[in-house]
FISE-763897 format. One record per residue (C-alpha): chain; residue number from 1; x, y, z; residue in one letter. Coordinates in pm, 1 decimal. Example, Ala and Ser with C-alpha at 12.3 -4.5 7.8 and 13.67 -1.06 7.14 Angstrom:
// residues 2
mol_seq_east_north_up_type
A_1_1230.0_-450.0_780.0_A
A_2_1367.0_-106.0_714.0_S
This chain:
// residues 299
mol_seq_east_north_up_type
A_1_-952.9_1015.2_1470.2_X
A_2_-1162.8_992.7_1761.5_X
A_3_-1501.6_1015.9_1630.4_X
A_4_-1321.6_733.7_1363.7_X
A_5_-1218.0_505.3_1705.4_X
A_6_-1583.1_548.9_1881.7_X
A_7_-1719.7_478.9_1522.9_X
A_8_-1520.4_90.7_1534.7_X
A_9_-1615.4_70.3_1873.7_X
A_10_-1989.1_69.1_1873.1_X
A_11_-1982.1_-117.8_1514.2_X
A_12_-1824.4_-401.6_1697.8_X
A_13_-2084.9_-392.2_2013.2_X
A_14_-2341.3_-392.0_1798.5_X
A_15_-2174.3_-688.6_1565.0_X
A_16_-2158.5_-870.1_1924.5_X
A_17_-2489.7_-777.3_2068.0_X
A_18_-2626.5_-905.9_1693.7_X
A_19_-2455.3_-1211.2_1709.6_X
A_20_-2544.8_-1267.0_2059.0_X
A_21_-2907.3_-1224.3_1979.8_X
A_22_-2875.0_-1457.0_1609.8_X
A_23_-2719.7_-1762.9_1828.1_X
A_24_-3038.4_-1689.8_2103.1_X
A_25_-3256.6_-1713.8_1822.8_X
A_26_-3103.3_-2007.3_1672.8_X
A_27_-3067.4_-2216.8_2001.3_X
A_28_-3431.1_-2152.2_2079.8_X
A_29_-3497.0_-2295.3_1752.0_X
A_30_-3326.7_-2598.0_1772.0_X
A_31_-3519.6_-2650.4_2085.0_X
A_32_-3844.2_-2643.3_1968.5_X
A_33_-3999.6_-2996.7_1905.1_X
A_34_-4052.0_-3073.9_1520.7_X
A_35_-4394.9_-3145.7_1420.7_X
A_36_-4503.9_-3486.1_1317.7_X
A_37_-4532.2_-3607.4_1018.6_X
A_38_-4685.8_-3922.1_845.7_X
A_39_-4551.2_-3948.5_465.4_X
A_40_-4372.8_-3722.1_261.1_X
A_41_-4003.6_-3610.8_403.7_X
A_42_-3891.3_-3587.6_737.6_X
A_43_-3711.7_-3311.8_924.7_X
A_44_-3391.5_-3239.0_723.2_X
A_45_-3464.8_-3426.8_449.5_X
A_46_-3689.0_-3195.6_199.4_X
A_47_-3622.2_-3390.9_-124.1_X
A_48_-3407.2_-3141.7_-301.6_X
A_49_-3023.7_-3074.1_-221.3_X
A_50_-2899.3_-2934.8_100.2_X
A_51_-2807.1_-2606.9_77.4_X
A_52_-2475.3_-2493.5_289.6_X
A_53_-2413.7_-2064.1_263.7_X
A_54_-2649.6_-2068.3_-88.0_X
A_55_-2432.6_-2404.7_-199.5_X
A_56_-2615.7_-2660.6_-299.7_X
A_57_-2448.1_-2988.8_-110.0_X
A_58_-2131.3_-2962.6_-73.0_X
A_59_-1854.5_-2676.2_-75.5_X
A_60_-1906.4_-2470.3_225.0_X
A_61_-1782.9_-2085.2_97.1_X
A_62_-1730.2_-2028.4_468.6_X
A_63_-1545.4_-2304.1_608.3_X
A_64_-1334.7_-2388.4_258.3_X
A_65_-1386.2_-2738.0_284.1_X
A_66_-1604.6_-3014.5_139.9_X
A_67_-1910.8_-3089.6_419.6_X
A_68_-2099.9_-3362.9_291.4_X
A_69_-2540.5_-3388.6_213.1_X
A_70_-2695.1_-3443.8_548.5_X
A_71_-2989.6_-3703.6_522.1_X
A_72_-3142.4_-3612.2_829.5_X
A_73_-3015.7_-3477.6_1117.0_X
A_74_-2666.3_-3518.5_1251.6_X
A_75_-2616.6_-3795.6_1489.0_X
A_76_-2295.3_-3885.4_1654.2_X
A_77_-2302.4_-4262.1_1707.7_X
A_78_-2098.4_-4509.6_1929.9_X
A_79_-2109.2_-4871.9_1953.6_X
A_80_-1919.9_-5100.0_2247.1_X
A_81_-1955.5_-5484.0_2155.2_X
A_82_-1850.6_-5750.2_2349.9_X
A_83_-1819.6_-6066.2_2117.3_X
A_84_-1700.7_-6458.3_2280.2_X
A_85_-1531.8_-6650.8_2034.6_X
A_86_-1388.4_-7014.9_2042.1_X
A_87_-1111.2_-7137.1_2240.3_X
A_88_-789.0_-7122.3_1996.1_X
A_89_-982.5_-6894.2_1691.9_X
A_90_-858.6_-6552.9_1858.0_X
A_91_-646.7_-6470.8_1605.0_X
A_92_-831.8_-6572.7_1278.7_X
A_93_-1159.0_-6378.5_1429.6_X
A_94_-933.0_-6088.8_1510.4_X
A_95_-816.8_-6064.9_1148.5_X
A_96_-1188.7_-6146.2_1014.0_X
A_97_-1249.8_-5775.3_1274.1_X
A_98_-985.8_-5600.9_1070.1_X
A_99_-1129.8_-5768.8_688.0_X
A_100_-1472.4_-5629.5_788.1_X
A_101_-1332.5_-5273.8_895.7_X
A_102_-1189.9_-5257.5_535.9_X
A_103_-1445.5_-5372.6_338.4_X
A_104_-1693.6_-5129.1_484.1_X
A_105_-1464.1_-4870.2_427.3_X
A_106_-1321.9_-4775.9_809.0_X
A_107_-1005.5_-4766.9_980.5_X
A_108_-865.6_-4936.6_1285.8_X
A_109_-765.8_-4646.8_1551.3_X
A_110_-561.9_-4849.4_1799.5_X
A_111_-530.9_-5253.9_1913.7_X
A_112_-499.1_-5405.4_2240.9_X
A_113_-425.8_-5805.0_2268.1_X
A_114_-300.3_-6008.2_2560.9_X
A_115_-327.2_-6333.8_2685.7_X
A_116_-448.6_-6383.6_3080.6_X
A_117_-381.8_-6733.5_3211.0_X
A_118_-669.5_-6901.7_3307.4_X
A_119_-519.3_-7279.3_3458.7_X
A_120_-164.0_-7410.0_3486.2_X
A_121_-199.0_-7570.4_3113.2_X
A_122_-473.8_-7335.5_2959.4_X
A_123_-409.7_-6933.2_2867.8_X
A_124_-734.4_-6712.5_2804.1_X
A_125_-649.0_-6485.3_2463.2_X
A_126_-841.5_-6109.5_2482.5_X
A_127_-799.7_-5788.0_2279.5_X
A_128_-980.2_-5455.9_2178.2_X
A_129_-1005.5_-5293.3_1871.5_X
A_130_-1103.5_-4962.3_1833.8_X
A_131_-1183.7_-4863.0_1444.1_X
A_132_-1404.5_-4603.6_1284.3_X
A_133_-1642.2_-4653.4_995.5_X
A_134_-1861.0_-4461.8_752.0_X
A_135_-2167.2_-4332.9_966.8_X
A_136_-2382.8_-4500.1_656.4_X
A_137_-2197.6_-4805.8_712.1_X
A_138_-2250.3_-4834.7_1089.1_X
A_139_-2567.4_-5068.2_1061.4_X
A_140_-2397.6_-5322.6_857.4_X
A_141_-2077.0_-5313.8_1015.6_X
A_142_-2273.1_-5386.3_1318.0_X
A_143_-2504.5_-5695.2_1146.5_X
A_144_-2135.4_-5856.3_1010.9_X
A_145_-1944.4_-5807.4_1355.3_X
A_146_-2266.1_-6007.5_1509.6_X
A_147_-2132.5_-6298.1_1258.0_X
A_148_-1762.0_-6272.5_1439.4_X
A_149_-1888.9_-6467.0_1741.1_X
A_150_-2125.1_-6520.8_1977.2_X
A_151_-2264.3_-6122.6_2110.2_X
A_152_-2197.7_-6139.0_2510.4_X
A_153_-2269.1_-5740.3_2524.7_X
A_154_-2378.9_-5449.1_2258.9_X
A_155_-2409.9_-5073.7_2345.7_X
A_156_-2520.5_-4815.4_2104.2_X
A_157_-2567.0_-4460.3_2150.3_X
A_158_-2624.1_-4155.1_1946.8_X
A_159_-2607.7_-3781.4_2011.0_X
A_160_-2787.3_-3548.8_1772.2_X
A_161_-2599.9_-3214.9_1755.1_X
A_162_-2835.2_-3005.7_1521.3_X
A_163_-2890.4_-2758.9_1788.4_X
A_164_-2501.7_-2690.1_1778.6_X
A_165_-2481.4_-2707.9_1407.1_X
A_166_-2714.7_-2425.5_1391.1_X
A_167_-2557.9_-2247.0_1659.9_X
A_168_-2189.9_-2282.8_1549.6_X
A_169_-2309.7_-2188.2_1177.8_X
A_170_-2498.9_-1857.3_1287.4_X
A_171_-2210.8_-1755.6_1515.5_X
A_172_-1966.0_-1802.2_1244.7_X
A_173_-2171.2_-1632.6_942.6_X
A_174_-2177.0_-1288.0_1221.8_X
A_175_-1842.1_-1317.0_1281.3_X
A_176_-1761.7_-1347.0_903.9_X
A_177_-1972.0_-1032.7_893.7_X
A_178_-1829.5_-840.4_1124.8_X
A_179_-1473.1_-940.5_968.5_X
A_180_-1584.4_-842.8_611.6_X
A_181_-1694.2_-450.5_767.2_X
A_182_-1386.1_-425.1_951.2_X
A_183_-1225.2_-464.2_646.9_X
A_184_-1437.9_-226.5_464.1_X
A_185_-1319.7_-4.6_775.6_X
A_186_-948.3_-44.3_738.5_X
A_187_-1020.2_36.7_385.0_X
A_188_-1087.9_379.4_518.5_X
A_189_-856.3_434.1_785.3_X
A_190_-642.2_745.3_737.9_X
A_191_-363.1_715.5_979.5_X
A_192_-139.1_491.7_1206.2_X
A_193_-371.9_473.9_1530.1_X
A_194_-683.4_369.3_1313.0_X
A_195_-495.9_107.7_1121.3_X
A_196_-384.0_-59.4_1408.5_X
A_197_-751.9_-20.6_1607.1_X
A_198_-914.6_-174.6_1338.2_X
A_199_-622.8_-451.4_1236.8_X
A_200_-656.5_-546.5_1629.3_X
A_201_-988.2_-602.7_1597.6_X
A_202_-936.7_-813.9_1293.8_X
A_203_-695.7_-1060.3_1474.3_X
A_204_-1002.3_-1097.6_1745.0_X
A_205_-1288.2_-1205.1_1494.4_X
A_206_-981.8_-1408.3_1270.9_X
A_207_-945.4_-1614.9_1587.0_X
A_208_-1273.6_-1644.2_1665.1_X
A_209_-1369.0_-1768.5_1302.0_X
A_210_-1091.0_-2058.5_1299.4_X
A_211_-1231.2_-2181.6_1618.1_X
A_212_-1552.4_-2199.5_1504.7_X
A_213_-1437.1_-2329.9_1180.7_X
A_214_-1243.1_-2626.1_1417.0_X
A_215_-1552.0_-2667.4_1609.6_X
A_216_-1749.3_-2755.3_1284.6_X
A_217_-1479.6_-2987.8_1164.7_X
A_218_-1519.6_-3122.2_1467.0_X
A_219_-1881.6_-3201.5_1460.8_X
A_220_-1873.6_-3300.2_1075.1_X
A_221_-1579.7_-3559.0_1119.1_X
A_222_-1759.2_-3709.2_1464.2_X
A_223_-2103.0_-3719.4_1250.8_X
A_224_-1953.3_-3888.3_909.8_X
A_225_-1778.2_-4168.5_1075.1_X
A_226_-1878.7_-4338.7_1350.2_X
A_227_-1684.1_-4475.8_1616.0_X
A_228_-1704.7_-4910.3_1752.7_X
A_229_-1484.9_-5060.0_1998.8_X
A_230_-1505.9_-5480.0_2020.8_X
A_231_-1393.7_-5663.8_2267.1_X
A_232_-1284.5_-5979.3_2178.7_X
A_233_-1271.1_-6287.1_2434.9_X
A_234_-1157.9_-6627.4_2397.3_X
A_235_-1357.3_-6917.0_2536.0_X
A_236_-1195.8_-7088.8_2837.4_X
A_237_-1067.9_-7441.2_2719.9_X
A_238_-1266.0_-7764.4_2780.6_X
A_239_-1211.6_-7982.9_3086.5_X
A_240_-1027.0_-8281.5_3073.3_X
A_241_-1155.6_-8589.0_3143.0_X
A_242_-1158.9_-8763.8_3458.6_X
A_243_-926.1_-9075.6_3380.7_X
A_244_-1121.2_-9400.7_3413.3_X
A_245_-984.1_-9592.9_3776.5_X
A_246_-1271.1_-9876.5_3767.0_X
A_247_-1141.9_-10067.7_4049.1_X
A_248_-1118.6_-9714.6_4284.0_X
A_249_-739.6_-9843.5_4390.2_X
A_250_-567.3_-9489.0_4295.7_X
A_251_-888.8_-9345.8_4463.3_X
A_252_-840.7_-9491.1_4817.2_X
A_253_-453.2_-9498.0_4773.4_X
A_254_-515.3_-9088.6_4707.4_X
A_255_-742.2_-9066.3_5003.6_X
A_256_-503.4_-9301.9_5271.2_X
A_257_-196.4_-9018.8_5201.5_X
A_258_-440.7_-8751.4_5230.6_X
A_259_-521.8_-8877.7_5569.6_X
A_260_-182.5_-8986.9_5689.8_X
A_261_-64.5_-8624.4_5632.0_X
A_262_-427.0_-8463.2_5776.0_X
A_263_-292.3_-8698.1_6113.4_X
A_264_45.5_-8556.8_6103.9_X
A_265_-112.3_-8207.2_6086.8_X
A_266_-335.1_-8254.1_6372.2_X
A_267_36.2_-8382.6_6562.6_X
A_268_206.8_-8068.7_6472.3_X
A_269_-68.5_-7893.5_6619.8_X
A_270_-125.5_-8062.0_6928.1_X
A_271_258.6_-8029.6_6974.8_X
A_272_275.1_-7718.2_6949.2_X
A_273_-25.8_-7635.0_7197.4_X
A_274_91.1_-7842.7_7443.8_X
A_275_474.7_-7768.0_7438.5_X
A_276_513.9_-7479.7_7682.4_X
A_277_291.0_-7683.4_7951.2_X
A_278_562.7_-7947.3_7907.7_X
A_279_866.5_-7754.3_7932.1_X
A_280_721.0_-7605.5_8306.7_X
A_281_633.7_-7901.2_8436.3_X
A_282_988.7_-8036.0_8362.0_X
A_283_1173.6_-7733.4_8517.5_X
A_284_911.8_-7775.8_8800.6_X
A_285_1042.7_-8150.4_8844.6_X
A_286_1391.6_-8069.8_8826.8_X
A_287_1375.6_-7824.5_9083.8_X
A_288_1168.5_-8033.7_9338.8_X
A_289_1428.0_-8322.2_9271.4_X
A_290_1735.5_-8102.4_9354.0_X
A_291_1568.2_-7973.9_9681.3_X
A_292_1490.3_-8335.0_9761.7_X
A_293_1880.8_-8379.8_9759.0_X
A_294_1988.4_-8093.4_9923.2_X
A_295_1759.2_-8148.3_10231.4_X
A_296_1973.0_-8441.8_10397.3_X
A_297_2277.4_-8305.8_10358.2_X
A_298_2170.5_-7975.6_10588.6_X
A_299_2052.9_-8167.7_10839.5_X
């Protein structure tokens, strides 16, 4: 049994140490700057079928799921938009936002409208929409949400994760190795304490295959669709017009009252200032009066 125990012990080192080594390998390779090339194909895209695990396009054997043809390498991309539309047409260009989401085949993630007040007669509409659309339809959902209004801000970025492709893929095609001799092992195993050696180590690589199974969905879900967020602001009104006053009557009638009350202001203040100074100097009188009165009657 023990010679069965060191025996599972340095097969799954070694699995590690080779898996370690694979992802080494396939990071550094990712690294490396493709060549140039003028004509023919570019990098990830050799004119026949991509092949996933020996699968020509499509079905990954590993992962159990459909991952679609790459044409070139994976890109995550994000746009931010920031589109002005006119005063009163918030909520027909909002819907026009949600028409061209359908049509190109996306779906809104979450909306945000409110209305800020701008004057005491005018109110300012704005809202968000976040949506998601087919990575192949990003370009054109872009070009028709440039039609919504008039393009105040646009910010596109994209992320190219081939580097973790290969990385995840090689890491989870060891581990799927390692599982499969495990297995073989268990196969083997003639009593209690080996069965349960080896089925422990099969719970570690299970776990460590779902995650890297997530971490692929991941990346193949952020790389299909593509992710936008418009922001969508309503034009302040117009201004009103000044109203016509030819002979300039309400115009110096409006400027007299202004006055009057600037006037009555400048009183207050003065007042105000000057108050104290006033109240001394009548307690100083009164009390020089009432000695002048008490003086002749002493003597």
């Amino acid at each position: 049994m023990k010679r069965f125990l060191v025996f599972v012990a340095v097969l799954a080192a070694a699995a590690a140490c080779s898996g370690a080594a694979t992802t080494s390998s396939a990071g550094g390779a990712a690294r490396q700057p493709a060549p140039a090339q003028s004509g023919g194909t570019q990098p990830g895209q050799t004119g026949q079928p991509s092949t996933i695990n020996g699968q020509p396009g499509g079905a990954d054997a590993n992962l159990g799921t459909q991952v679609p043809a790459l044409q070139g390498p994976p890109v995550i991309r994000q746009a931010q938009l920031g589109v002005s539309v006119a005063s009163g047409a918030f909520d027909s260009k909002l819907g026009q936002v949600r028409a061209i989401v359908e049509s190109e085949g996306g779906f809104i993630a979450g909306t945000d409208a409110q209305t800020n007040p701008s004057t005491a007669d005018t109110q300012i509409r704005t809202g968000v929409i976040n949506f998601m659309v087919p990575a192949a339809k990003f370009d054109a959902t872009i070009d028709e949400l440039t039609k919504v209004g008039k393009v105040q801000s646009e910010h596109i970025t994209g992320t190219d994760v081939s580097a973790q492709y290969v990385d995840l893929r090689a890491r989870l095609a060891n581990a799927q190795a390692q599982h499969d001799a495990m297995l073989a092992l268990l196969a083997k195993a003639q009593n209690i304490n080996d069965i349960i050696a080896v089925q422990n180590q099969i719970g570690q690589i299970t776990g460590q295959i779902e995650q890297l199974k997530g971490q692929i969905k991941y990346l193949d879900d952020n790389t299909s669709f593509s992710a936008v967020t418009v922001t969508l602001t309503e034009a302040g009104a117009p201004a009103k017009a000044a109203s016509s006053d030819s002979w300039g009557l309400l115009t110096a009638v409006n400027d007299a009252a202004h006055n009057f009350m600037t006037t009555i202001n400048y009183a207050i203040v003065i007042l105000g200032a000057l108050g104290p100074f006033a109240i001394l100097a009548g307690l100083g009188y009164l009390v020089c009066r009432r000695r002048r009165l008490l003086l002749p009657r002493r003597a």
